[in-house]
N, C-alpha and C positions, 0 to 999 in steps of 0.2 A: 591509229590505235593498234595496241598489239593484239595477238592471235590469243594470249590470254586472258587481257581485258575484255575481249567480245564472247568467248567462253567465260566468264562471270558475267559481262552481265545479262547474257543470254540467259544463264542462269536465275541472276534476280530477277528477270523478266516473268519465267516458267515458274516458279517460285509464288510471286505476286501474283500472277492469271488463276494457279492453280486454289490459293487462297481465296480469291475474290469467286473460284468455280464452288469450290467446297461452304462458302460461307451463301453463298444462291441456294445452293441445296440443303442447304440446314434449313434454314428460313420457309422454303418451299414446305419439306416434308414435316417440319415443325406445324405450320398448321392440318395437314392433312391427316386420315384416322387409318387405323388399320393396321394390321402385323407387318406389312410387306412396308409399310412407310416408315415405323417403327424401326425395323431393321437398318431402312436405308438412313434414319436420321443418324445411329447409331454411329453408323460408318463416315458420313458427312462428319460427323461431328471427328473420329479418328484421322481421318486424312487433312481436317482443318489445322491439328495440334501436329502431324508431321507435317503440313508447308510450313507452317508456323516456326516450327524449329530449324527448317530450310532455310529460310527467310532470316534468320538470329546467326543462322551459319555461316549465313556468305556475309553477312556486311559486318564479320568480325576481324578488325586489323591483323597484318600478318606480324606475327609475335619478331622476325626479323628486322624487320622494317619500321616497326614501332620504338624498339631497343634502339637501332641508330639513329630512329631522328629524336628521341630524349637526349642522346648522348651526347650530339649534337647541339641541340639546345643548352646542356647543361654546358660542356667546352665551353661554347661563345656569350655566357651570362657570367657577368666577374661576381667574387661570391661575397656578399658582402652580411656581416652574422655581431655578434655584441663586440664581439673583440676587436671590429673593423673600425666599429662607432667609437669603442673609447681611445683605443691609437689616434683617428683622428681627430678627437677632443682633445687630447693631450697633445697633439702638434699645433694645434691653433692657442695652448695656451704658452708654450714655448715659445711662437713666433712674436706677439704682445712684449 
């Protein structure tokens, strides 16, 4: 594996842990009373919606690499549309 695949997904990794830390802590201080808990739900709840969008970050295709392999797929698909259908209707009735 290359050196920037293991930097992503070291990444998703950090990403995932820190969601599953921040959504503990919501949970936790959600039942608990008090100004000081209050505060920290607050903050749980903020660092939840930035892994969150970490998380939406990295496992989003790389805009390069998505373009050539359509492109690709489009090349090697023969294109076949109405016009393909009645050309070919009309050769099968010529050939009769």
């Amino acid at each position: 594996m290359g050196e920037r695949k293991q930097r992503l997904q070291a990444s998703r990794t950090a990403a995932k842990t820190g969601m599953a830390a921040s959504m503990a802590l919501l949970v936790y201080t959600g039942f608990k009373r008090g100004r000081r808990h209050m505060n920290l739900h607050t903050w749980a709840g903020m660092s939840l919606l930035g892994f969150t969008l970490l998380h939406v970050y990295l496992y989003q295709p790389q805009k390069g690499a998505a373009a050539r392999r359509h492109a690709k797929a489009r090349a090697a698909a023969p294109v076949e549309g109405p016009a393909d259908a009645v050309s070919g209707r009309e050769q099968q009735r010529k050939e009769k």
